[in-house]
N, C-alpha and C positions, 0 to 999 in steps of 0.2 A: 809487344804483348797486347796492346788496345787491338789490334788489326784481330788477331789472333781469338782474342776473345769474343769479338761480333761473329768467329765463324763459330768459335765452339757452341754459340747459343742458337746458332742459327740449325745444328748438327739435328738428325732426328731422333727418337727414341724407337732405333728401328734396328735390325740386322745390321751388318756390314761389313765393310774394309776400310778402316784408314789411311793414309796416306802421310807421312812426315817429309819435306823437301827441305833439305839448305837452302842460303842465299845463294849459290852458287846454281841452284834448281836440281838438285842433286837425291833423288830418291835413299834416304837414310834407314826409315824404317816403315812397313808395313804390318798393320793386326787386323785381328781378327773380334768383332765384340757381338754381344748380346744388345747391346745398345749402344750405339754410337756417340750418343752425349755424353752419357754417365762416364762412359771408358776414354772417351778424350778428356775429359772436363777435369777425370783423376787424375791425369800426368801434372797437371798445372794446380790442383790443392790437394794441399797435405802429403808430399810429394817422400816415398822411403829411400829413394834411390836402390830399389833391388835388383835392380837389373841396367844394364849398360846405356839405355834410351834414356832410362829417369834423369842418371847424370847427366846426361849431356842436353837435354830439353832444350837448353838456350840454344841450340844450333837449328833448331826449326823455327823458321821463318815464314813456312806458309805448308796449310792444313786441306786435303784431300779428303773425298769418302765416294764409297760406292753401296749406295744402299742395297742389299739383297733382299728378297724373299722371306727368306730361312735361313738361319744360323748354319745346315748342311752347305747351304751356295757360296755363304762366306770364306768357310773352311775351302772350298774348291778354288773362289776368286782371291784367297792370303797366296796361297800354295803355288798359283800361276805366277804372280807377282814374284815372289820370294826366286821360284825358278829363274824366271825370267831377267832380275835385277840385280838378284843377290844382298838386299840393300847389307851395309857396314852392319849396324847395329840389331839385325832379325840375328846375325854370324855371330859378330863379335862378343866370347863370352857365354858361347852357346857350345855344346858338345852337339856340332852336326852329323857326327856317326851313329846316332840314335836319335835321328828322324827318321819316319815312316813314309816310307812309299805304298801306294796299292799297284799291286801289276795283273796283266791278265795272259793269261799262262798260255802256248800253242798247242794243247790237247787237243783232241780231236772233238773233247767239249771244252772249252777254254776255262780256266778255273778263275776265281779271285782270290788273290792272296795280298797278305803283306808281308812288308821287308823292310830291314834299316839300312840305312847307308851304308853303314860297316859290310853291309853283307854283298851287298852290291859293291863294296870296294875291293873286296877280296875272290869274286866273280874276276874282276879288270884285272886283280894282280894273278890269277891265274891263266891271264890269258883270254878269256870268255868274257866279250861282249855283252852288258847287260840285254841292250838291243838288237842283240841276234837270238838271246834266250827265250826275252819273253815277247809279247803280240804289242803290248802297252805298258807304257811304264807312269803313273801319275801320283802328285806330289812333289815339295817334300806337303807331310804333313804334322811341322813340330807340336810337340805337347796333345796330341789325338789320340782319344779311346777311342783307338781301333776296332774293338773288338765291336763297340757300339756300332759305330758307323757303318760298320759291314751289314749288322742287323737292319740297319734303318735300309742301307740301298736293297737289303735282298726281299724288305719288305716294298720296295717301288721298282724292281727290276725281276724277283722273282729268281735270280740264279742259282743254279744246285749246286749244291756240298755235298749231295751221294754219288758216289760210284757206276759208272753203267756196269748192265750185266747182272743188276742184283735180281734174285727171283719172284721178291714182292717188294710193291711199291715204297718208299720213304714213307716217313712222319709228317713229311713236309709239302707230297704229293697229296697225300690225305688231307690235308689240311688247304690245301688249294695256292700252297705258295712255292712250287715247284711245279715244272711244266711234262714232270715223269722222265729226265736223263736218267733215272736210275731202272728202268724198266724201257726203255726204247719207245715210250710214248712220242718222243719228240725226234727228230733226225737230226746230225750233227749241223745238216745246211741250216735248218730250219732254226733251231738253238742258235748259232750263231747271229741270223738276221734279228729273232723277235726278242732275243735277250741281250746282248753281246754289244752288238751294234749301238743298241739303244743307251746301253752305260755306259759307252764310250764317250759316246756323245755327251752324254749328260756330265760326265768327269770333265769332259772339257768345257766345259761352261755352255753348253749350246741348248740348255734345256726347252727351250723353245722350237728349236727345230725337230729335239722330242717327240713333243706334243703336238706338235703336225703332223708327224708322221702314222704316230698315231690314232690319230683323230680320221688322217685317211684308210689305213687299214679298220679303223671299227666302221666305216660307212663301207667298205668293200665287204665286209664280214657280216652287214647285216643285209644288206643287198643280194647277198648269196645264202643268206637265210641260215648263215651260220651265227643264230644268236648267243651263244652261251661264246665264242672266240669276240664278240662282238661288247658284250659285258665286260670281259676281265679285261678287255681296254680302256672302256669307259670306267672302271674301277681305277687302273693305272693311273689313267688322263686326269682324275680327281686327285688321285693321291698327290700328283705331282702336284700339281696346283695349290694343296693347302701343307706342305711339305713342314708349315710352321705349326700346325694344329699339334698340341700335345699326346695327342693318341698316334703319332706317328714317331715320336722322337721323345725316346728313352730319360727321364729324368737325371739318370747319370752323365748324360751326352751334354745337358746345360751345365749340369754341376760343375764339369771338367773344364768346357768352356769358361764360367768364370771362375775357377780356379786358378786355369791356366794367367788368366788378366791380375787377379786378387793376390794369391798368395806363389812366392817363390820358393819352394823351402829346399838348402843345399845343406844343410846339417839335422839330422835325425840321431840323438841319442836314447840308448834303452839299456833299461838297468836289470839287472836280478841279486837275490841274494841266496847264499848255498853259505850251511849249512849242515858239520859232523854232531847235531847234539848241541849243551848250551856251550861250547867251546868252538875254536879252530871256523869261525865264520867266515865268510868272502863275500866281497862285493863284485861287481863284472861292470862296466861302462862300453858299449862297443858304438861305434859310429858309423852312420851311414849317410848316400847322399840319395835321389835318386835312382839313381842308378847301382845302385849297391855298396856294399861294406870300404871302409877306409882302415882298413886293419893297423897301419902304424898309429892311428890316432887312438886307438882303445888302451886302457886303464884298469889296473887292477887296484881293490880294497880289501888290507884286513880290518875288519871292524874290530874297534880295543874299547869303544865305550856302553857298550852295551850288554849289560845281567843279564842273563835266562835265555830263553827262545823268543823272542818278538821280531818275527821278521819287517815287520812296519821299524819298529824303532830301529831295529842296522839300517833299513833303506833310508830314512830320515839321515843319520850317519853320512852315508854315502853319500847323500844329493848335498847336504850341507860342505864336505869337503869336497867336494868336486866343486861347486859354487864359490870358495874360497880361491881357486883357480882362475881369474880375470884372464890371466896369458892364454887357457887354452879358447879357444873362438866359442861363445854360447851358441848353445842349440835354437834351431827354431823351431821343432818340436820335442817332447822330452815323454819316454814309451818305458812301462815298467812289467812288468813280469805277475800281475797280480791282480786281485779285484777290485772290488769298492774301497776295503782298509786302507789298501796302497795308494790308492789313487786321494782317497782323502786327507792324508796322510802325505803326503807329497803336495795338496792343495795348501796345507798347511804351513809345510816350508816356503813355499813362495810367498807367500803371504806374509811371513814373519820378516822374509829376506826383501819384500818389495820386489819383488817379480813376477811381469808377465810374459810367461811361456805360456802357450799350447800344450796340453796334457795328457796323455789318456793312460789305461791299461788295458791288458790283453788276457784275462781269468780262460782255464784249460776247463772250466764246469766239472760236475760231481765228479764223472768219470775218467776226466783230460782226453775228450775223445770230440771237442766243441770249443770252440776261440768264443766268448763274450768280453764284446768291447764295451767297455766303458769311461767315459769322453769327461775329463775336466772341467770341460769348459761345452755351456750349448749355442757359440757363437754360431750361427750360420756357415759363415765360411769354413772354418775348422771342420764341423761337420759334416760338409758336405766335400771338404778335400780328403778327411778321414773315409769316409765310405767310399771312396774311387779307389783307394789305395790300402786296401785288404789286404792283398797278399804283400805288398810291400813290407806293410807294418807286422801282418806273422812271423815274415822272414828277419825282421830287427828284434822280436822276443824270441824266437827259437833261437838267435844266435849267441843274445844277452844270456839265455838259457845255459845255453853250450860249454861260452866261456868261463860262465862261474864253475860250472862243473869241472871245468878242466883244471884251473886254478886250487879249487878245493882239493881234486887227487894230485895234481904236481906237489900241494903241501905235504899231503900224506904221506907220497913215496917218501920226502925231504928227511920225513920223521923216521 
């Protein structure tokens, strides 16, 4: 550990990839950080073990990194690594049928898309080649908003998402960040070489060769007095270049980043309460992980201690006996069906019970036609792994929603 620790201090507070090897010199596990010190420095203090690396820590013997750029470069040099090694513990413990690949389609304008594994696994099991399908296939890219990343390259590459053929231009032509595929401004050879080509490249780590290339086409462009083909290179050629400026890279894109390092959450509980009158109450418990519902692990409540209508004090009820329950596995976050009442009100049991969970609720506003969230807790993390995961979290109150309702009329018929 002495060895070990002269490298971690020596590590930068910069982008990058880490590196973990056995004694054996054995690539174990590869990531991905915001900061390179911070995020090695935390496997070795105050150590959760949430994940399969934590545990085994004592099997790294000697400490790697590759400084990037930009958090985007990192995400590209994890991904290589990962392909390329496979290391035990990036796998072990991980559902790899729900990593993201980006691939680049063989249209006659090539598209960018993404894909999971699963999908590409069931491409092979029918037969179909992933790499006869598409032009490019890159990644994996575990634990990535997608959806961002796409945004940030299409802001440094420019690639379209409209359709050729259309009769006026995009939103996106007007706006100078499409080069007009959707109006034949551009020729398919042409798209291919000044867009296509360039993000290939760039996916494969070679951003440098990029901005050469580049750099020669804006001095051919200006040479021929095509200034304005001339500019939106020297525009590119910048962009690349400060890739780490936050005007280029989405706040959500860092959030997820160190979410992805910070918090691992594999249990999501959400509650609701339903309701005939001051009578015949129910309570609903449904579970979820990432990736969606665990339906054998969901729980039904009739609540028997509580007078009148106070849907706070049945949900009190409820979280109190469900917390009486040690056998079933705690949440690591805990989602209730309701506003501020509920959620203070639920701040309140924990507190009585000495526990810290993660909190929120999810209020439907005047007309139930608007989700307002409302967050327990304003740790940092929490918050910023709650706003990536919106739709995730609607999808755990609509369902908590669902199931009470159904429990409530399966009573009814009963009666």
């Amino acid at each position: 550990m002495a060895d070990l620790s002269a490298v971690i201090k020596s590590l930068p507070d910069a982008p990058g990839v880490y590196l973990f090897y056995n004694s054996a010199g054995e690539l174990v596990y590869v990531g991905r950080a915001t900061s390179l010190r911070s995020r090695v420095r935390s496997y070795f203090v105050g150590r959760r073990f949430s994940r399969p690396i934590e545990g085994m820590i004592h099997e790294v013997a000697r400490i790697e990194w590759k400084e990037t750029e930009s958090v985007l470069e990192s995400v590209i040099l994890e991904a290589h690594y990962i392909k390329k090694f496979q290391p035990k513990y990036n796998v072990l413990g991980k559902d790899s049928k729900s990593w993201n690949y980006l691939v680049v389609t063989k249209d006659e304008y090539p598209k960018i898309e993404t894909i999971r594994e699963h999908d590409l696994d069931n491409l092979r099991n029918s037969g179909i080649l992933p790499e006869k399908k598409f032009q490019n296939i890159f990644g994996p890219y575990p634990g990535l908003n997608m959806r961002t990343a796409q945004k940030i390259l299409r802001r440094l590459f420019r690639f379209s998402i409209c359709e050729p053929g259309a009769k006026r231009p995009c939103l996106y032509y007007q706006m100078g960040q499409c080069l007009g595929v959707c109006i034949g401004a551009i020729s398919p050879a042409d798209y291919k070489k000044q867009v296509i080509r360039p993000l290939t490249l760039f996916l494969g780590g070679k951003k440098k060769a990029v901005i050469r290339g580049f750099e020669k086409q804006m001095k051919a462009s200006a040479k021929q007095e095509n200034f304005e083909e001339a500019q939106r290179l020297r525009n590119q050629i910048q962009a690349l270049n400060h890739i780490h400026d936050v005007t280029l890279i989405d706040k959500s894109f860092f959030e997820n980043e160190r979410m992805k390092e910070e918090i691992t959450v594999q249990r999501i509980e959400g509650y609701d309460i339903s309701n005939l009158g001051a009578t015949d109450v129910v309570g609903s418990m449904v579970v979820f992980n990432e990736y969606g519902p665990r339906k054998s692990e969901y729980r039904k409540f009739i609540v028997r201690g509580v007078k009148g209508q106070s849907d706070v004090d049945c949900l009190a009820e409820v979280m109190n006996r469900r917390l009486n329950h040690p056998e079933w596995k705690f949440p690591n976050v805990v989602l209730v069906d309701g506003g501020r009442p509920q959620v203070n009100r639920i701040k309140n049991v924990f507190k009585e019970r000495g526990m810290k969970i993660p909190f929120l609720g999810i209020a439907k506003g005047a007309k139930r036609k608007r989700n307002d969230f409302i967050l327990g807790s304003a740790e940092p993390n929490f918050v910023a792994w709650a706003s990536i995961r919106r739709g995730l979290l609607i999808r755990v109150r609509d369902e908590a929603h669902r199931f009470a309702i159904a429990f409530q009329r399966s009573k009814r018929k009963i009666k």
